[in-house]
C-alpha positions as CSV (number, residue, x, y, z in Angstrom):
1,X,116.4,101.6,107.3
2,X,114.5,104.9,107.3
3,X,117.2,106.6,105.0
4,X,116.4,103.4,102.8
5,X,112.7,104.0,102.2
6,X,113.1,108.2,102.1
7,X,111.7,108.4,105.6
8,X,112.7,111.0,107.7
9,X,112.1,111.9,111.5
10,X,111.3,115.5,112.9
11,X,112.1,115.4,116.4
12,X,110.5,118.3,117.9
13,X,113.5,120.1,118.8
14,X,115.3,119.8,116.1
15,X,115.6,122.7,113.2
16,X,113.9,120.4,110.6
17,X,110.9,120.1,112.8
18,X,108.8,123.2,110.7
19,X,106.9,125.9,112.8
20,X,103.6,124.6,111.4
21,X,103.5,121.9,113.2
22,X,104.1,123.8,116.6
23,X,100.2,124.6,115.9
24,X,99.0,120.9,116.7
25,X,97.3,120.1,120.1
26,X,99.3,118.2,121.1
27,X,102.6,118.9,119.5
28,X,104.1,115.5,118.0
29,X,107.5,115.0,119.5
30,X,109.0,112.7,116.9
31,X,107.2,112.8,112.8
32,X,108.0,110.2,110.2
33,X,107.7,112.3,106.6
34,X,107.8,111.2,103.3
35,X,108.0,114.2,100.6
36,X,110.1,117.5,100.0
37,X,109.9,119.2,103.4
38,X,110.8,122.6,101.4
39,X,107.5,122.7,99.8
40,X,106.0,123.3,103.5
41,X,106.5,127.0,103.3
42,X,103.7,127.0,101.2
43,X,100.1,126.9,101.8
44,X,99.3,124.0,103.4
45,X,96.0,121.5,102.8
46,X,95.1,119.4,105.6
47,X,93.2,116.5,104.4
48,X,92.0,113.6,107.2
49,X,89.2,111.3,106.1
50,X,87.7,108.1,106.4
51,X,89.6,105.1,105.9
52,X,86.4,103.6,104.2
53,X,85.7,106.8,101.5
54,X,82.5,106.5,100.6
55,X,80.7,107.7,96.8
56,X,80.3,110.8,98.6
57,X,83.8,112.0,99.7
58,X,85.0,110.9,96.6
59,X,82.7,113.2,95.0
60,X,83.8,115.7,97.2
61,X,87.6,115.7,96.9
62,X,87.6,115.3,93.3
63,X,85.5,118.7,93.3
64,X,88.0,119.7,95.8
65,X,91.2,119.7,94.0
66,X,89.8,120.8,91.0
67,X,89.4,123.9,92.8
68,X,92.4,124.4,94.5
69,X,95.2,123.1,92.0
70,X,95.1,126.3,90.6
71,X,96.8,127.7,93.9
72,X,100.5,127.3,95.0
73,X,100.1,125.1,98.1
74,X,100.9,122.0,99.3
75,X,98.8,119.0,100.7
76,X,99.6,117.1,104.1
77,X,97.8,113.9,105.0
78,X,98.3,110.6,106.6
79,X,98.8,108.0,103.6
80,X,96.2,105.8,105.2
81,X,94.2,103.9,102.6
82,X,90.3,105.6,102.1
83,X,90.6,109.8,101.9
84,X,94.2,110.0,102.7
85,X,95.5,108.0,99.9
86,X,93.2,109.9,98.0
87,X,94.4,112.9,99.3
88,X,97.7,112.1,98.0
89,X,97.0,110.6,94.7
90,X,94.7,113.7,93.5
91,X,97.9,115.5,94.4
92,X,99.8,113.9,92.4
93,X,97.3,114.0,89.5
94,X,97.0,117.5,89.6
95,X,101.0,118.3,90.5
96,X,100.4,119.7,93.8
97,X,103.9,118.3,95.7
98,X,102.7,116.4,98.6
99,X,103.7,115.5,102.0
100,X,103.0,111.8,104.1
101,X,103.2,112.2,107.8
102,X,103.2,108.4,109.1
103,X,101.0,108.5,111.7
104,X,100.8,105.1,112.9
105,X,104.9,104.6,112.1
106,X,106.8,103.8,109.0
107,X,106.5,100.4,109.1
108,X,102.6,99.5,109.4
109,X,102.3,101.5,105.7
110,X,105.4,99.3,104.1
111,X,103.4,96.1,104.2
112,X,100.5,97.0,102.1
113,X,101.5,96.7,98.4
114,X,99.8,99.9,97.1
115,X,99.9,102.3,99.6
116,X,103.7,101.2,99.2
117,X,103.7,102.0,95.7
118,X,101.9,105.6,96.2
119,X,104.1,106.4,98.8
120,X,107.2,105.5,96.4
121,X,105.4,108.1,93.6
122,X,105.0,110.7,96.7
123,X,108.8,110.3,97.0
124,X,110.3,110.9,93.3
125,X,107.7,113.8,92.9
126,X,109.3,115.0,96.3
């Protein structure tokens, strides 16, 4: 079913599992990923937020990623609805690839309609 919906698992010793995220307290022993893990060799932006985003931290990441898609990074966040999906859809606005980690599993994201659909962009940009 993962292979299905693009979803794939780092375990953490595996040699998919990239050396960034070695640098988490505490290390994550199993990821779910949506996106093109190659782009991780980049820079990475780290977005967590709000599930509520407020008129303010729109504000803010739209001045955010005006500013930074000039660069050659990459954005990691959680595809939760509020800042993360925001996270990810400004990435894909402003064709910065983009990586899902599926914090709360793969499933629990697959039964909401739109983060579904952003998550199905994240993976054919990926």
């Amino acid at each position: 079913m993962l292979s299905k919906r693009d979803i794939e698992t780092l375990l953490i010793d595996e040699p998919g599992y990239h050396h960034s995220f070695y640098t988490l307290k505490p290390k994550p022993r199993l990821l779910y990923v949506l996106g093109n893990k190659s782009v991780l060799d980049k820079k990475i932006l780290g977005v967590v937020g709000p599930r509520q985003a407020s008129v303010y931290s729109d504000q803010v990441m739209r001045d955010l990623f005006v500013s930074v898609a000039e660069y050659d990074l990459v954005t990691i966040s959680g595809g939760a609805r509020g800042v993360d999906t925001q996270c990810h859809e400004l990435s894909l606005q402003y064709n910065i690839p983009t990586i899902v980690v599926l914090g709360a599993g793969f499933d629990h994201y697959l039964q909401h309609p739109r983060t579904k659909e952003l998550l199905d962009r994240v993976v054919q940009v990926g």
